[in-house]
C-alpha positions as CSV (number, residue, x, y, z in Angstrom):
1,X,26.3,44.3,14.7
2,X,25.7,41.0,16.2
3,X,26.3,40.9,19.9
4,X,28.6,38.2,21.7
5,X,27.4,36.2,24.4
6,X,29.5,35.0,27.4
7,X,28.3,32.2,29.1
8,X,29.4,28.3,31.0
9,X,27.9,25.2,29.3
10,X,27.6,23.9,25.7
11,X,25.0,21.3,24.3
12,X,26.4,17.5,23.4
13,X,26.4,18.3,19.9
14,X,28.8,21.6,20.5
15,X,31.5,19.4,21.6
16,X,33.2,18.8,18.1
17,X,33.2,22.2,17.5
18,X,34.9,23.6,20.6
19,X,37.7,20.7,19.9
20,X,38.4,22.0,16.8
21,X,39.0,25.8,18.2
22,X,40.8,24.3,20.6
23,X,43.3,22.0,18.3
24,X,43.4,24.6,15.6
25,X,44.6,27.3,18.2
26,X,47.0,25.3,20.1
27,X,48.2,22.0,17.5
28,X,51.8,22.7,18.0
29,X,50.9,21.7,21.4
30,X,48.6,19.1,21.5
31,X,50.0,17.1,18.5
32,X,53.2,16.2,20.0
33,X,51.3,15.1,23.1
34,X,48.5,13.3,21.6
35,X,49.5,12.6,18.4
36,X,47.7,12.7,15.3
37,X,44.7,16.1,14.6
38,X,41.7,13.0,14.9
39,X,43.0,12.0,18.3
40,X,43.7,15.5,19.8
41,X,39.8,16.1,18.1
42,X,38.6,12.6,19.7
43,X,40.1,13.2,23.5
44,X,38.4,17.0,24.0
45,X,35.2,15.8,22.4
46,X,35.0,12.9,24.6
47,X,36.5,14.1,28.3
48,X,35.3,17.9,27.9
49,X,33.6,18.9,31.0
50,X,30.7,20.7,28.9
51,X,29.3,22.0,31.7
52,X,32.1,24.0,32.7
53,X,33.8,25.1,29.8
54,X,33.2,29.0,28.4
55,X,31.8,30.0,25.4
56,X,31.5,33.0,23.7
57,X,28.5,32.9,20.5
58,X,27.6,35.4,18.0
59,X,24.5,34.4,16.3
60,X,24.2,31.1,18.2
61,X,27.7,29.6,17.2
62,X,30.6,29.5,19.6
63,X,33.3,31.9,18.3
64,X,35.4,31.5,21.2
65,X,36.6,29.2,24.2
66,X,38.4,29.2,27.0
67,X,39.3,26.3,29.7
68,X,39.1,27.0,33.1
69,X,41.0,25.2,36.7
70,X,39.7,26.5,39.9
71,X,38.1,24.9,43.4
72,X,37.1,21.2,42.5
73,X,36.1,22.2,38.7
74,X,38.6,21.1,35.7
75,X,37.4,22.1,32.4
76,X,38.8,18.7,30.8
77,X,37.7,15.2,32.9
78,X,40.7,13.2,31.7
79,X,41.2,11.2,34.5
80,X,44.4,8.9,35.1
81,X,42.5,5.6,33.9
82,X,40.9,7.8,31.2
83,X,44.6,8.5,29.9
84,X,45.5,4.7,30.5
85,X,42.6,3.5,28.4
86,X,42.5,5.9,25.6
87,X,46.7,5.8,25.1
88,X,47.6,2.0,26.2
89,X,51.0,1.5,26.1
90,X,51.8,5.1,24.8
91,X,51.0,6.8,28.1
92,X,54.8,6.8,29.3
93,X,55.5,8.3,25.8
94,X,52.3,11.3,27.2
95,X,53.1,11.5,30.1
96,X,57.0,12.3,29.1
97,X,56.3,14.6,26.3
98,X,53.4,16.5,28.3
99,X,55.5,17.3,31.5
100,X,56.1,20.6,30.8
101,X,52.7,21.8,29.6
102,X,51.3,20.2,33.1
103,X,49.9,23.6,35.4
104,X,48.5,23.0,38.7
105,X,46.3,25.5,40.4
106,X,47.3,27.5,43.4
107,X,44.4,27.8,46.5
108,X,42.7,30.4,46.2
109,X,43.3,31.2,41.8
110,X,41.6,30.6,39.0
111,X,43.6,29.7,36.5
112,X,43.0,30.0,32.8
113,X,44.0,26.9,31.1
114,X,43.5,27.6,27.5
115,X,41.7,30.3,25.7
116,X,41.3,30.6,21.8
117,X,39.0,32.3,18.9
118,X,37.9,30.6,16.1
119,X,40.1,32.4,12.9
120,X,37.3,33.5,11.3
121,X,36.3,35.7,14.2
122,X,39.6,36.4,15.4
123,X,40.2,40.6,15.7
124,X,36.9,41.5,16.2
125,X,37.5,41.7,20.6
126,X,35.7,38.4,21.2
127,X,39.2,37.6,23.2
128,X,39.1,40.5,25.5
129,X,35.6,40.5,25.9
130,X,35.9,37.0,27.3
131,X,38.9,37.9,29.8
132,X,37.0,40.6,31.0
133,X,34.2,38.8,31.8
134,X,36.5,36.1,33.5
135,X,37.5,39.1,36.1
136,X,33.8,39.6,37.1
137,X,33.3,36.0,37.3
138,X,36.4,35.3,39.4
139,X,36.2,38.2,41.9
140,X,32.2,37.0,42.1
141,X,33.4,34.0,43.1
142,X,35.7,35.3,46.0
143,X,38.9,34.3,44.1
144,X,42.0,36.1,44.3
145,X,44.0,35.9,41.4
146,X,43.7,34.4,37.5
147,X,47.2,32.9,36.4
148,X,47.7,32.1,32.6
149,X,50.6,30.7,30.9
150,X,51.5,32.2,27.5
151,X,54.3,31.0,24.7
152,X,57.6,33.5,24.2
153,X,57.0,33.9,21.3
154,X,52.8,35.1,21.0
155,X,53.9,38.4,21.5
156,X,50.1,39.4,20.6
157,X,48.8,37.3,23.4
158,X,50.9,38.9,25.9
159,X,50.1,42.2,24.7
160,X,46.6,41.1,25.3
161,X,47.1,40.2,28.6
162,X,49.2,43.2,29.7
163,X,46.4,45.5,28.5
164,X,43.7,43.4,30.7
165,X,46.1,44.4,33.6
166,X,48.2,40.9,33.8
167,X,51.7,41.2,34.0
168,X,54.3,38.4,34.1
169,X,55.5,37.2,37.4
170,X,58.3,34.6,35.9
171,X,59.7,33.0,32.5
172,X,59.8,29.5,32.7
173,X,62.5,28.1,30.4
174,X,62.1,24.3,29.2
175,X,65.0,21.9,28.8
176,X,66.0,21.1,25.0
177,X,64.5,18.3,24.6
178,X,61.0,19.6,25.1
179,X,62.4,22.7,22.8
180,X,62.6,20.6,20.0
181,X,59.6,18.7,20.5
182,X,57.2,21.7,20.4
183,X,59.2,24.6,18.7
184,X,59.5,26.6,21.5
185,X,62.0,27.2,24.5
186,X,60.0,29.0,27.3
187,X,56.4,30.3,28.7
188,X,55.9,33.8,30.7
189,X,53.7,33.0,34.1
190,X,51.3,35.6,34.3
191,X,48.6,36.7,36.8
192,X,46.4,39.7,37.5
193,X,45.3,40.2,41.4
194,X,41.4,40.2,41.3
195,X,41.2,42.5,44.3
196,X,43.5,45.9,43.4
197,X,42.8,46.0,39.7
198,X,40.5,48.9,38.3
199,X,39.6,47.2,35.5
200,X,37.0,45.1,37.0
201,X,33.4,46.1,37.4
């Protein structure tokens, strides 16, 4: 059995492969935003902040991602010109369709942006092995919470999550429009208090 390694930082020619764990984990909601799979692909390979992002690897390849917010580090550098240069006119048309997906960190959180397994190593842990080692790594850092969003309907996630010790703290409904854009009507807010939980070391 090949072990998985938890680590910060990927190499320049990494980049197109986290994208596509990314895209292929979360399409139906980055395409409506971004628009076609290439340009989803093209905007994380360029404005990924490779330092910062988390990898999991077995055998070398990353298996597994996840996008973190916290103090002054963003896991995606898209800046406002960034957005303006790469969509042009369509920016009102982002900016519109994205509101809803838009999270904004709390003082004093971590919060976990995005976090997905490749589907070939999906089932195998590589998930909780990665939240767990976000716990260490946020009550290392002297933070005091990690917030996540998760869909309604992932049931699986959430089950996830509630067995890492998370538990929701609100259900944020979204207006129809944005229902019928991404196929979905609401996200649970969840969060797991990094200094009362016995589940990290």
């Amino acid at each position: 059995m090949w072990k998985t390694n938890i680590s910060f930082g990927i190499k320049e020619n990494e980049r197109r492969k986290v994208s596509q764990i990314l895209y292929e984990a979360f399409s139906e909601k980055f395409k409506p935003v971004f628009g076609s799979r290439k340009k989803s692909l093209r905007i994380f390979s360029r404005y990924i902040n490779a330092p910062s992002i988390l990898v999991a690897r077995k055998r070398g390849e990353i298996v597994g991602v996840a996008g973190l917010k916290y103090n002054h580090v963003n896991w995606l550098k898209l800046s406002f010109f960034d957005a303006i240069r790469e969509f042009r006119f369509a920016i009102f048309r982002v900016a519109i369709t994205g509101f809803p997906l838009m999270a904004s960190r709390l003082k004093g959180d971590l919060l976990l942006d995005v976090i997905a397994v490749s589907p070939e190593a999906r089932g195998k842990g590589i998930g909780t092995k990665m939240l767990r080692f976000l716990l260490s790594f946020g009550k290392q850092r002297g933070l005091e919470k990690i917030r996540l969003y998760v869909i309604c309907h992932n049931k699986g996630a959430k089950v996830l999550y509630e067995k890492i010790g998370f538990t929701t703290v609100r259900l944020h409904k979204i207006p129809r429009f944005w229902r019928n854009v991404f196929g979905f009507n609401g996200y649970f807010e969840m969060e797991i208090n990094l200094n009362y939980n016995k589940n990290i070391e």
